[in-house]
KETOR-125615 format. One record per residue (C-alpha): residue in one letter; x, y, z. Coordinates in steps of 0.5 Angstrom, whole numbers, always signed. Example, Ala and Ser with C-alpha at 12.3 -4.5 7.8 and 13.67 -1.06 7.14 Angstrom:
// KETOR-125615
PT, A, +25, -9, +16
PT, S, +27, -2, +14
This chain:
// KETOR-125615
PT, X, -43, +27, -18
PT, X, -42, +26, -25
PT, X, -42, +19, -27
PT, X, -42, +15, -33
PT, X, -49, +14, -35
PT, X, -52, +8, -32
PT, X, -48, +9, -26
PT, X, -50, +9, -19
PT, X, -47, +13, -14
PT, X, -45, +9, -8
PT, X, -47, +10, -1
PT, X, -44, +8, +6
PT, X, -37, +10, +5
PT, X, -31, +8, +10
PT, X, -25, +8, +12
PT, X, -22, +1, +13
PT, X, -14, +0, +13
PT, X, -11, -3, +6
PT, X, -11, -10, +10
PT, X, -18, -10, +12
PT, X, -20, -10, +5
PT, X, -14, -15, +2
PT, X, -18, -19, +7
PT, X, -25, -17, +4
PT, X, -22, -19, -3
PT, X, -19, -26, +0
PT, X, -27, -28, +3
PT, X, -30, -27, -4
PT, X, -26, -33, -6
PT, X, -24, -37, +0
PT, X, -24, -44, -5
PT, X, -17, -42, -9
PT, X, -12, -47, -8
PT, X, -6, -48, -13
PT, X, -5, -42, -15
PT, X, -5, -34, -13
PT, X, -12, -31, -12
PT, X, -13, -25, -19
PT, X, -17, -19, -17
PT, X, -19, -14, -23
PT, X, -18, -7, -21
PT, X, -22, -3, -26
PT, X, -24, +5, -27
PT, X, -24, +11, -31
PT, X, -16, +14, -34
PT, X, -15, +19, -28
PT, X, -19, +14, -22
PT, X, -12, +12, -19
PT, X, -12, +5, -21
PT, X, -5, +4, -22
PT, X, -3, +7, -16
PT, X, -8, +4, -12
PT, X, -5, -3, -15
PT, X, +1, -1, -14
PT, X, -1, +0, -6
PT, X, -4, -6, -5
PT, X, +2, -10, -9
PT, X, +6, -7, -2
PT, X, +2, -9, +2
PT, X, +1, -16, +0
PT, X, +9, -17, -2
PT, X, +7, -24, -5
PT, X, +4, -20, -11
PT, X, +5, -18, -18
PT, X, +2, -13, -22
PT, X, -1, -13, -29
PT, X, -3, -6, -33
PT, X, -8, -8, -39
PT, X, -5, -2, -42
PT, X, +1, -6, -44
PT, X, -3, -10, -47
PT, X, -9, -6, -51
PT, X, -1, -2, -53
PT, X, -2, -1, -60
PT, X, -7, -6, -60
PT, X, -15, -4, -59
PT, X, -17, +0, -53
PT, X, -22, -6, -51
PT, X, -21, -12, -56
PT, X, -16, -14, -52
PT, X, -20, -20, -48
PT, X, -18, -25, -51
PT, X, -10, -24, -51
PT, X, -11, -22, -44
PT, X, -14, -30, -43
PT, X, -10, -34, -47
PT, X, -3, -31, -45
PT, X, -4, -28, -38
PT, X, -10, -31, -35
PT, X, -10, -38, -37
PT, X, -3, -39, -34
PT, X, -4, -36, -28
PT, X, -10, -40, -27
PT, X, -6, -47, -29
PT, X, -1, -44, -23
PT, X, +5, -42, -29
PT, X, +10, -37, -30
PT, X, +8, -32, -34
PT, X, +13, -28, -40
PT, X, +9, -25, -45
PT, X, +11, -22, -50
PT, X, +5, -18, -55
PT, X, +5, -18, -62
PT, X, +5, -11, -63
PT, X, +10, -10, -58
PT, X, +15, -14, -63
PT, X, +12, -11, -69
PT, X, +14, -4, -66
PT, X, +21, -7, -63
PT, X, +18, -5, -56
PT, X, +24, -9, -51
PT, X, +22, -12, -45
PT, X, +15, -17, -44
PT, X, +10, -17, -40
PT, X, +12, -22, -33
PT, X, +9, -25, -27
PT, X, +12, -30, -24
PT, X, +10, -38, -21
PT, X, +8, -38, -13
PT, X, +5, -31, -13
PT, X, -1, -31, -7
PT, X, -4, -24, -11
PT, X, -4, -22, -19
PT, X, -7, -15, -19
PT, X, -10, -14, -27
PT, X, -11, -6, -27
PT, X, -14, -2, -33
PT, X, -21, +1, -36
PT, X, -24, -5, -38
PT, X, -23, -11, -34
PT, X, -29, -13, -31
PT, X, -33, -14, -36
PT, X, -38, -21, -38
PT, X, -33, -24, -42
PT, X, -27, -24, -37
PT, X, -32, -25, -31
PT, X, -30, -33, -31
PT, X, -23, -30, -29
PT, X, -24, -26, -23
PT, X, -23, -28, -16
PT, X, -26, -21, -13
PT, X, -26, -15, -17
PT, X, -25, -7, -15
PT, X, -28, -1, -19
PT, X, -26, +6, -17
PT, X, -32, +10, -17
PT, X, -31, +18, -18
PT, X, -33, +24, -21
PT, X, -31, +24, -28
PT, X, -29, +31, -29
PT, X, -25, +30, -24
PT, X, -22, +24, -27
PT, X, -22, +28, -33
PT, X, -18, +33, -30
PT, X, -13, +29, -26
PT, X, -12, +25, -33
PT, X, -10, +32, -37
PT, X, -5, +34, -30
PT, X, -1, +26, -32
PT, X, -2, +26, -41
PT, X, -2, +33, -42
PT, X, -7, +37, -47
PT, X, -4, +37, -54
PT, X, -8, +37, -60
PT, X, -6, +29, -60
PT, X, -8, +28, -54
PT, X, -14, +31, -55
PT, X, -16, +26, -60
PT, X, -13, +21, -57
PT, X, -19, +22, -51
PT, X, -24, +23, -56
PT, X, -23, +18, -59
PT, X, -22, +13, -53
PT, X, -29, +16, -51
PT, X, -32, +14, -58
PT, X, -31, +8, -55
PT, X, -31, +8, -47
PT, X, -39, +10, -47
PT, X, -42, +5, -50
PT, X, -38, +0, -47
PT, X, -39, +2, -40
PT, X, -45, +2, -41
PT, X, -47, -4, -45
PT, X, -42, -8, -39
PT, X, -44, -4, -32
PT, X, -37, -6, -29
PT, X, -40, -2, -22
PT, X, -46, -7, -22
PT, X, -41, -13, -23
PT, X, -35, -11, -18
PT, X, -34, -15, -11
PT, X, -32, -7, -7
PT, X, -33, +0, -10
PT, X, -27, +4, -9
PT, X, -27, +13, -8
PT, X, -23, +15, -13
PT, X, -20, +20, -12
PT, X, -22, +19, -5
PT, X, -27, +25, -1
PT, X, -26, +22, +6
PT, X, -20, +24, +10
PT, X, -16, +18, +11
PT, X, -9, +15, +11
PT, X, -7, +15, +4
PT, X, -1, +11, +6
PT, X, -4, +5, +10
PT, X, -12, +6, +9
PT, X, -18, +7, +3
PT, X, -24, +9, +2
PT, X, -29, +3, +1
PT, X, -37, +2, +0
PT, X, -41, -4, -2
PT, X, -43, -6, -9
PT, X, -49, -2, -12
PT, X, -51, -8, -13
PT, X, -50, -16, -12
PT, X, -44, -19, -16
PT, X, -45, -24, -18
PT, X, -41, -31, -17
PT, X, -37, -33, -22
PT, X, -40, -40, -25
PT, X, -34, -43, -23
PT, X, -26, -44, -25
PT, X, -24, -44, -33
């Protein structure tokens, strides 16, 4: 399997149900009180992040689901963590409603904000690059979804397309994603690993493919 350098590919593979790995992620931060439970949901663009997320989000009905990519949107395609804290994780930590508008959304007249709504149980966070040492602190359990990268590659060209633009766009992108996977190893920080996309025959519609972390994660130093 092809990886991002540093990477180590994960063994015991299963198939448990969508519900089992709620639960899973729910046991990693038993204390949580006041306030919905916020899970990273992190892997390369063509890993199946959004879908996955999107499952989850059904399965828990109580739940809302925020994309980094409305935030890094004209904005930076990593430096967006600060922002992601004072106008999103912040609230949702205090229990708040969330209606956030970014700058750059105004700047390009871009409609609409980015909304989570008070009483939540789950907050899903998915995106290239959310579980990362600075955002550590406000993660309740985290997610990354291992795979092939030419795979995901691949899957990625099938969704984005290959024009020249894109294609520099990607260039671009990777000009910047090596190094910081590399310098944030989000697979070593993760709560579960994810298959992405999975190998293992199972239900897409109620099950996943999981493995334990490649290595311990570690717990956060306590609430922000």
């Amino acid at each position: 399997m092809h990886l991002h350098p540093g990477e180590i590919e994960a063994a015991g593979w299963r198939v448990v149900t969508m519900l089992d790995a709620v639960r899973q992620l729910r046991e990693a931060s038993p204390d949580v009180t006041g306030r919905p439970r916020v899970i990273a949901i992190d892997g390369r663009g063509g890993a199946g992040k959004t879908t996955l997320a999107e499952r989850l989000r059904k399965v828990v009905p109580n739940s809302a689901l925020v994309h980094t990519d409305d935030i890094a949107w004209n904005h930076a395609y990593f430096d967006w963590g600060a922002v992601l804290v004072e106008n999103i994780l912040r609230p949702l930590h205090r229990g708040e409603a969330v209606d956030f508008r970014p700058a750059a959304w105004i700047t390009h007249a871009r409609p609409g904000s980015i909304t989570v709504p008070a009483g939540a149980d789950f907050i899903w966070v998915e995106g290239t690059g959310v579980i990362r040492e600075e955002l550590a602190p406000w993660w309740d359990a985290s997610v990354w979804m291992q795979g092939d990268l030419d795979e995901q590659e691949r899957l990625s060209a099938v969704r984005d397309g290959d024009s020249p633009g894109q294609q520099e766009h990607v260039a671009n992108w990777l000009l910047e994603e090596l190094p910081f996977m590399l310098r944030e190893q989000p697979w070593a920080r993760a709560t579960v690993i994810v298959a992405g996309p999975p190998q293992t025959d199972h239900n897409p519609d109620t099950e996943i493919v999981v493995a334990p972390p490649t290595s311990p994660w570690v717990s956060r130093p306590g609430s922000p």
